[in-house]
C-alpha positions as CSV (number, residue, x, y, z in Angstrom):
1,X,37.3,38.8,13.6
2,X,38.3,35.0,13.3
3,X,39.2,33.8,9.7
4,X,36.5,31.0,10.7
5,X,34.0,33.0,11.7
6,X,34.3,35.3,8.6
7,X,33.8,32.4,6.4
8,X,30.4,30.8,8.0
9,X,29.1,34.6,7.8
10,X,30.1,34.6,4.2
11,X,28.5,31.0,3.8
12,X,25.2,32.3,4.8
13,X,25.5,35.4,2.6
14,X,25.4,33.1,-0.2
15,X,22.9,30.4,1.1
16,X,21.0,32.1,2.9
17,X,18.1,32.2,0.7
18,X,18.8,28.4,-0.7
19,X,18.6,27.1,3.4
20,X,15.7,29.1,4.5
21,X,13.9,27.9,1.1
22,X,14.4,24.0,1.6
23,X,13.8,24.5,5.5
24,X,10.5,25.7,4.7
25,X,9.6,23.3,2.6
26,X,10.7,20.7,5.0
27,X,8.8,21.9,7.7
28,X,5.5,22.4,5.5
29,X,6.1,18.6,4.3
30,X,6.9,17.6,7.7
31,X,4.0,19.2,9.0
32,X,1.6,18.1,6.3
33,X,2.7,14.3,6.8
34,X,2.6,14.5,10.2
35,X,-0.8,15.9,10.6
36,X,-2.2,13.4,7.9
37,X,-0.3,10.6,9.8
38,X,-1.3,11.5,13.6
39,X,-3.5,14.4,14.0
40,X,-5.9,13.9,11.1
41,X,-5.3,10.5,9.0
42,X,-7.4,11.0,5.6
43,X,-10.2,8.1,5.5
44,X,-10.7,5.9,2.8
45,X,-13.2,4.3,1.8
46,X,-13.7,0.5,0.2
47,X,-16.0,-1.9,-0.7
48,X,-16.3,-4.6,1.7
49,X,-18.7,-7.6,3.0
50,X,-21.0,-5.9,5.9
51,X,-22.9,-9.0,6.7
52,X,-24.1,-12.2,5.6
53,X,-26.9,-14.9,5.8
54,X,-26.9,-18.8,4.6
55,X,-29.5,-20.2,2.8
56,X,-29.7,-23.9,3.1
57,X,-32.1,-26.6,1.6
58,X,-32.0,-30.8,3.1
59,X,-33.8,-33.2,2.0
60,X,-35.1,-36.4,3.4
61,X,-36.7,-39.3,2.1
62,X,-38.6,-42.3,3.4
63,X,-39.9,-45.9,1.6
64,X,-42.1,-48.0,3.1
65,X,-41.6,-52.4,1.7
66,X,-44.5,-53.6,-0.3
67,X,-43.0,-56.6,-1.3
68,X,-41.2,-58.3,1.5
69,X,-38.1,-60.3,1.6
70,X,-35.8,-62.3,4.0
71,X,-34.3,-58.9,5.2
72,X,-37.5,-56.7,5.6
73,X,-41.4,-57.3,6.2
74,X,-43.9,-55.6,4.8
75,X,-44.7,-52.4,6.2
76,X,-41.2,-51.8,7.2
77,X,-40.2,-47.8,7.0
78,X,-36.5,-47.2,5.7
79,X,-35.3,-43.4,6.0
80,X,-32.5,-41.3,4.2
81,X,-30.8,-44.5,2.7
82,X,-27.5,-44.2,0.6
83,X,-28.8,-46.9,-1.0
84,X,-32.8,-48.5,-2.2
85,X,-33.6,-51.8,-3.6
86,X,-36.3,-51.0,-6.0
87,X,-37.6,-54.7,-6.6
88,X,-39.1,-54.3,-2.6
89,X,-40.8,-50.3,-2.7
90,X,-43.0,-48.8,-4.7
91,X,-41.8,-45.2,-4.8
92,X,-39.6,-42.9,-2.4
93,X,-41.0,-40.1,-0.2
94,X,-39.0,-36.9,-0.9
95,X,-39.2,-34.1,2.1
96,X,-37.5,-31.1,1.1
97,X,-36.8,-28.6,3.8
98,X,-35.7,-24.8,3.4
99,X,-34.5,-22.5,5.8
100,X,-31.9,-19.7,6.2
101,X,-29.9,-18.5,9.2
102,X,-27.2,-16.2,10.8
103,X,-29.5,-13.1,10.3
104,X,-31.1,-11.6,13.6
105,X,-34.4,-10.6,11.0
106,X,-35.7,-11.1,8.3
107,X,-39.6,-12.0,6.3
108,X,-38.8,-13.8,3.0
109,X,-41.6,-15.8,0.7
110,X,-40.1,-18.7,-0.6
111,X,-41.3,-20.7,-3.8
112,X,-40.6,-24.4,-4.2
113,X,-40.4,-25.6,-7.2
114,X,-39.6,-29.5,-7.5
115,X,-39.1,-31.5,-10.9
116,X,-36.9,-35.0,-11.4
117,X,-34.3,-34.8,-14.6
118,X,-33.9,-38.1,-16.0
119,X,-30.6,-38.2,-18.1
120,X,-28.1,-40.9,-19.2
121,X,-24.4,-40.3,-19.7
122,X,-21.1,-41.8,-20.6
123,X,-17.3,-41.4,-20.2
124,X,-15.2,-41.2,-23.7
125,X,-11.7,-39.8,-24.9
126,X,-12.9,-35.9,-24.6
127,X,-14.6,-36.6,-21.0
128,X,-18.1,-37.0,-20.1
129,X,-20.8,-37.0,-22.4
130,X,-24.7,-36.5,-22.2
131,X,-26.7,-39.1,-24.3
132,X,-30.7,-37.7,-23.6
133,X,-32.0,-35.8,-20.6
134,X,-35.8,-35.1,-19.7
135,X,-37.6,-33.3,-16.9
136,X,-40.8,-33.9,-15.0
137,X,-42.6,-31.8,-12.6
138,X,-42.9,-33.0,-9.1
139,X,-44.7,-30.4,-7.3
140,X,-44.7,-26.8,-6.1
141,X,-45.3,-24.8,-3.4
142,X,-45.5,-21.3,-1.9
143,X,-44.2,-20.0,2.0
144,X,-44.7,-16.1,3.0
145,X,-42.9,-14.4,5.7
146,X,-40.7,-17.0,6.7
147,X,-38.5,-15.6,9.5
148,X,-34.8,-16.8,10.0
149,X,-34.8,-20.3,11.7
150,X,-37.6,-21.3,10.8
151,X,-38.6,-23.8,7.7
152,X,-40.5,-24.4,4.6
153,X,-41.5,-27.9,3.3
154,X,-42.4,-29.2,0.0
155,X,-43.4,-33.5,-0.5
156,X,-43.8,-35.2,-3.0
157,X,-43.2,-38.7,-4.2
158,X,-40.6,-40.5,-6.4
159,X,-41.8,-43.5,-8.2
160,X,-37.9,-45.1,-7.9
161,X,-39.6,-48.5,-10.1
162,X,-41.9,-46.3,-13.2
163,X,-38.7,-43.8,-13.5
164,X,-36.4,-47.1,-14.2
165,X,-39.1,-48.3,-16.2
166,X,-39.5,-45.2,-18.0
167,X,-35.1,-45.1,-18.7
168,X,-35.6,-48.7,-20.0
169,X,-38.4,-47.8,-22.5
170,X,-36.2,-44.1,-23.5
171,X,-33.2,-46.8,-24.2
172,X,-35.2,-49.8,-26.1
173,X,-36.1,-46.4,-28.8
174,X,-32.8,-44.9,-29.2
175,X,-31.8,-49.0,-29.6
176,X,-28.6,-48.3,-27.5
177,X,-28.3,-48.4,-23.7
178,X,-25.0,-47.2,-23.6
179,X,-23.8,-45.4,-20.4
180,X,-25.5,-44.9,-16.5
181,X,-29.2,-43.8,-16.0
182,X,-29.3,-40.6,-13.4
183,X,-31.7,-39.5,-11.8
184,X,-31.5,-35.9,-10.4
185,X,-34.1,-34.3,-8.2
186,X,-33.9,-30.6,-7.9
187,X,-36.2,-27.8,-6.4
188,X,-35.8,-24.7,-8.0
189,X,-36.3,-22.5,-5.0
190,X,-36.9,-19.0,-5.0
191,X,-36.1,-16.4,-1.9
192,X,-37.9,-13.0,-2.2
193,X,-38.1,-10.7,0.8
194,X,-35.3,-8.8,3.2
195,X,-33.2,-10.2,5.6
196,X,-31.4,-7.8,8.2
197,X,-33.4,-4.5,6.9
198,X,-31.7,-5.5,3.2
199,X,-33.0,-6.4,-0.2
200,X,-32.6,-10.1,-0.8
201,X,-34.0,-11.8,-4.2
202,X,-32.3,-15.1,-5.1
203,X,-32.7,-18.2,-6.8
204,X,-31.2,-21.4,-5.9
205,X,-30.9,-25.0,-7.2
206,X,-30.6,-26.9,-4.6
207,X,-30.3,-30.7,-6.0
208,X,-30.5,-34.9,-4.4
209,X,-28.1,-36.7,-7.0
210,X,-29.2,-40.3,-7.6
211,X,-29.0,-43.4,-10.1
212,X,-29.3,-46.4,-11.4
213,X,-25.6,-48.1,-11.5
214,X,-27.0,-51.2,-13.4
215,X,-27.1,-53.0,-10.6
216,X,-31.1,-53.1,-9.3
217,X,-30.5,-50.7,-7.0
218,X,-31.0,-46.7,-6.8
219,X,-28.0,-44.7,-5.6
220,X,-28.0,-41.6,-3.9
221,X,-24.7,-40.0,-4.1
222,X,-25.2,-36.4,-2.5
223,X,-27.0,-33.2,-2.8
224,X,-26.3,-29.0,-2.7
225,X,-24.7,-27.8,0.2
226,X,-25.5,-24.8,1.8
227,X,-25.0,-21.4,0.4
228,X,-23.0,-18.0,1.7
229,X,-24.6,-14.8,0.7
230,X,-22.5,-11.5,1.3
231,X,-23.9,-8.2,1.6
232,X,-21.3,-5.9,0.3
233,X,-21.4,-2.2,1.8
234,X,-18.7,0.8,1.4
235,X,-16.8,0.9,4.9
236,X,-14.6,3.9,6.0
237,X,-11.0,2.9,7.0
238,X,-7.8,4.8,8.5
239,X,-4.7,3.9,6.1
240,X,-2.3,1.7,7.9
241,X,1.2,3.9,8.0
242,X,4.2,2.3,8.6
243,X,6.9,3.2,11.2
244,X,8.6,4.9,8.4
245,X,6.1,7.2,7.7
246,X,5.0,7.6,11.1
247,X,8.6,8.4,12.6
248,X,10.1,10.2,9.4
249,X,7.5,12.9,9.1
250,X,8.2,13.7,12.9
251,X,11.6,14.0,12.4
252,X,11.5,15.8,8.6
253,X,9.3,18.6,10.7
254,X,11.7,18.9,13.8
255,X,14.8,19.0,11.0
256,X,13.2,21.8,9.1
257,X,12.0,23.8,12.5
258,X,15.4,23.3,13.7
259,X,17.1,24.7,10.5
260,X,14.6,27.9,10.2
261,X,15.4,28.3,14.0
262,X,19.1,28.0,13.5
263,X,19.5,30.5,10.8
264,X,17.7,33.0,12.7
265,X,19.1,33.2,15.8
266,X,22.3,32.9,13.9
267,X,21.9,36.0,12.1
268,X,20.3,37.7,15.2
269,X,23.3,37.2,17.3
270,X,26.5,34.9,16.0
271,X,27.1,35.3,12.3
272,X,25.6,39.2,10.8
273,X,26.1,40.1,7.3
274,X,29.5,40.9,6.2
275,X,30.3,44.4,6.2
276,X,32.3,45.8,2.9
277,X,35.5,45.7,4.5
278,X,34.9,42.4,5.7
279,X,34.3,41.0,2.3
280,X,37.3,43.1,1.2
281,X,39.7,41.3,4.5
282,X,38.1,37.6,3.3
283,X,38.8,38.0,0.2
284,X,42.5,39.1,1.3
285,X,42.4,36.1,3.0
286,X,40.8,33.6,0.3
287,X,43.8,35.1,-2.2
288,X,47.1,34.7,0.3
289,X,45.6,30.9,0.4
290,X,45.3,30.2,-3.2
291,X,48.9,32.0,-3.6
292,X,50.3,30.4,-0.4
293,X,53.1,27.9,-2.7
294,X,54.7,31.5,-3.9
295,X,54.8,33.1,-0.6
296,X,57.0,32.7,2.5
297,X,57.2,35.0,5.2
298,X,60.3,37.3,6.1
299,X,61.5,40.0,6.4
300,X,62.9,42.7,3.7
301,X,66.5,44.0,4.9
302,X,66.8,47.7,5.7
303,X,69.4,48.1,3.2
304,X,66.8,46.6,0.4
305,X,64.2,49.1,1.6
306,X,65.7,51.8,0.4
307,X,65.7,50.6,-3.6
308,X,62.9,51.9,-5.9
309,X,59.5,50.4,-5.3
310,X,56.6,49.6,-7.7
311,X,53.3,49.0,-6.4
312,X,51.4,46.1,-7.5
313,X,47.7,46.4,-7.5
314,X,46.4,42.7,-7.0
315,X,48.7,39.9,-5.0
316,X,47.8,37.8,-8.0
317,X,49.7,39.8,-10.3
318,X,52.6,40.0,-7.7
319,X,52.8,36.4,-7.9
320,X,53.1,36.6,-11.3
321,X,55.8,38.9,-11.2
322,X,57.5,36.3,-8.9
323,X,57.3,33.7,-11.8
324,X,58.3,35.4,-14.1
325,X,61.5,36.9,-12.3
326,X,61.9,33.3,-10.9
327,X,61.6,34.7,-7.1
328,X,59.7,34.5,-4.2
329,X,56.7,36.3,-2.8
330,X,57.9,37.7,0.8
331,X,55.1,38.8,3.3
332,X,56.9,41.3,5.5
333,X,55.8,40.0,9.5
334,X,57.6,43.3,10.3
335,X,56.6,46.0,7.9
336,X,53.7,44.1,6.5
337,X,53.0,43.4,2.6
338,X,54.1,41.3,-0.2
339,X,57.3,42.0,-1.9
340,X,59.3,40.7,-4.7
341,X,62.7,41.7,-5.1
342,X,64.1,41.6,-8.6
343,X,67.8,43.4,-8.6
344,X,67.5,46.6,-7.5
345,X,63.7,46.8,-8.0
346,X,61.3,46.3,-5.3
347,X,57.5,45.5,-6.0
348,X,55.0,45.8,-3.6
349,X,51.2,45.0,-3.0
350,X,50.2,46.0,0.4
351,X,46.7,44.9,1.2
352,X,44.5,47.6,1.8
353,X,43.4,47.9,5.6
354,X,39.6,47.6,6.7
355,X,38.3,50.5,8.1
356,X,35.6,50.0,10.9
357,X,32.1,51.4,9.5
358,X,29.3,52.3,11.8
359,X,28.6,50.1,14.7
360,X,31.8,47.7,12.7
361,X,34.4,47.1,15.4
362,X,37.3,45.1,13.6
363,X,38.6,44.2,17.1
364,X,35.9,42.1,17.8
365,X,36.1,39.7,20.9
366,X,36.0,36.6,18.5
367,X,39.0,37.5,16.7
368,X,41.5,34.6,17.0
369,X,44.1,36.5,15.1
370,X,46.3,39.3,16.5
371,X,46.4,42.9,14.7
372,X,50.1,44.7,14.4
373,X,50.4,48.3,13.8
374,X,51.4,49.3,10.2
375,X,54.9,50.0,10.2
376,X,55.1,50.7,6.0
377,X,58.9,49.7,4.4
C-alpha cells in the first residue's frame, strides 16, 4: 500500500465526521438559498401608492365698465384680467369651477364654501408681518354625485371699489396705513363621496390671491394649483437578489453535494478505513520521517553482526541512543532495521511487520513501494 495512499485514508479517519458535518450544512444552506432565490422567492409585502385622482378648482372672473373712459365704453366685458382698474367697474364676477380627474369612477358631493379675507401686511427685520385681517362670506353652494370630469360652479360677486373703500375706512381707525391691502378670495371646498370603489373625504382651500398695490388698481397675482391625492394600498413584491446571491447559493449547494458525494464513493471504493496494522506501518512511517537527520542507510558488516545486540523498543529511543553515543542511526537495506553501533555493542529496533488480517492484503495493487523478504542480522 502507497505511503500516499495510507495518509489520505488516515486523513479521513480523522475528518471524516468534521467533512461530512460542514458538507451537510452546505448543502442544506445551499439548498435553502437556492430554493428561496429561484424555486420559491418569500414575498414581501409594503406599503405603496395603488392609485390616485386630482382634484382641481379655476376660477374666472368677468367686469363689465360703468364708467367709461378713452380706453373702454360702457358696456364693455373684460375677462380673467391680471390686472382691474377700479375707478371704471363696479364689482368683479367671480366663477369658481370644481372638478376632479384621472379616476375611471367615482359620485362625490361637493360643498362650496366662498368668503373674501381682507388683510393688510408689511415687510420688517424679522420678515413679513400681519397688521389686521377680516373675513366675509361670499356665498355657498351644494353639488351631489358629481362624476369625474364633470364640474361644479359657485358665483358670486366682488365689490373690487366697497372692499377698497372698506380697507381705507379699517386704516383711517387704526390711524396708520402702513403696509399693502390684500385681498384673498378662497372657497373652502369640501369632497365627500368615493372615487374608484374608495373612500374619499377631503377638504381643500383652494384660493385667487389679489390686492391693492397703492396704485388704483386691483392685482391678481395667482391662485391654488391643482392637488394629487394617493391612495396607499399594501402590495406584494418578490425581493430583488443580486447575482451574488443568485449564483453563490447554486454553487454553495453543488460544493456541498459534491463533497458528501466525494467522501462516499471514496470510502466505498479508494480510501477504506485503516486496518490496525496499517496504522501500526503509518505510524512506522510518520516516526523514520521525524527521525530522518539521525538515520542513513547501510549496511551492518558481517563481522559487526556477530557482537551482542540489545533491542530497542521504540526508534525514538534508538535515536536517542545515537545522541547520546554521538553515532548514527543505520537502517539496514539488507537485513532490515535500525542499528546503532556503540563499541562492541549493537542496539537494534526492528520494526514490527504488519500482518494481513481478514480480507487485508498488504500487497495491494496501489502499493508504490517494493516489499523485501526479512533477512534478520
Amino acid at each position: 500500500m502507497s505511503e500516499t495512499n495510507l495518509r489520505r485514508r488516515a486523513f479521513l479517519d480523522k475528518w471524516q465526521t468534521v467533512l461530512i458535518i460542514g458538507f451537510v450544512v452546505l448543502t442544506v444552506v445551499g439548498g435553502w438559498t437556492t430554493y428561496t432565490t429561484h424555486v420559491s422567492p418569500p414575498v414581501q409585502t409594503q406599503e405603496a401608492v395603488v392609485d390616485s385622482w386630482t382634484s382641481s378648482g379655476d376660477f374666472s372672473h368677468t367686469a363689465i365698465v360703468t364708467n367709461s373712459s378713452t380706453l373702454y365704453d360702457n358696456g364693455t366685458v373684460l375677462e380673467n384680467r391680471s390686472v382691474y382698474f377700479p375707478h371704471i367697474i363696479d364689482d368683479i364676477g367671480q366663477t369658481f369651477t370644481y372638478r376632479y380627474r384621472d379616476a375611471t369612477e367615482g359620485d362625490v358631493d361637493v360643498e362650496m364654501n366662498a368668503f373674501i379675507r381682507l388683510n393688510q401686511t408689511g415687510r420688517v427685520e424679522q420678515g413679513r408681518i400681519e397688521y389686521w385681517s377680516q373675513t366675509e362670506s361670499l356665498g355657498e353652494k351644494r353639488v351631489t354625485s358629481l362624476n369625474p370630469g364633470e364640474s361644479a360652479q359657485l358665483r358670486f360677486p366682488f365689490d373690487v371699489n366697497e372692499t377698497a373703500r372698506h380697507a381705507a375706512r379699517v386704516q383711517d381707525d387704526l390711524g396708520t396705513a402702513p403696509g399693502r391691502v390684500e385681498a384673498t378670495i378662497i372657497v373652502r371646498t369640501h369632497v365627500s363621496g368615493t372615487v374608484d370603489g374608495k373612500r374619499v373625504d377631503e377638504t381643500i382651500d383652494y384660493k385667487l390671491f389679489g390686492e391693492y398695490p397703492g396704485d388704483k388698481t386691483f392685482r391678481i397675482t395667482g391662485e391654488t394649483p391643482p392637488k394629487q391625492f394617493d391612495f396607499v394600498g399594501t402590495i406584494e413584491t418578490e425581493p430583488q437578489r443580486g447575482l451574488l446571491r443568485r449564483v453563490g447559493s447554486v454553487a454553495l449547494l453543488a460544493f456541498g453535494g459534491l463533497g458528501l458525494l466525494s467522501v462516499a464513493v471514496g470510502r466505498l471504493m479508494r480510501f477504506p478505513p485503516l486496518t490496525a496494522s496499517e496504522r501500526d506501518r503509518l505510524d512506522s512511517i510518520e516516526k523514520r520521517a521525524a527521525n530522518d537527520e539521525w538515520i542513513s542507510r547501510g549496511r551492518i558488516p558481517e563481522t559487526i553482526r556477530e557482537n551482542p545486540v540489545i533491542e530497542v523498543e521504540t526508534l525514538d529511543g534508538l535515536v536517542d541512543v545515537a545522541v547520546d553515543s554521538n553515532s548514527r542511526v543505520i537502517e539496514d537495506d539488507v537485513c532490515g532495521g535500525f542499528h546503532v553501533v556503540d563499541g562492541d555493542i549493537i542496539y537494534s529496533h526492528v520494526p514490527e511487520q504488519p500482518h494481513a488480517g481478514a480480507g487485508e492484503d498488504v500487497d495491494d495493487a496501489d502499493d508504490d513501494d517494493t516489499e523485501e523478504a526479512d533477512s534478520g542480522p
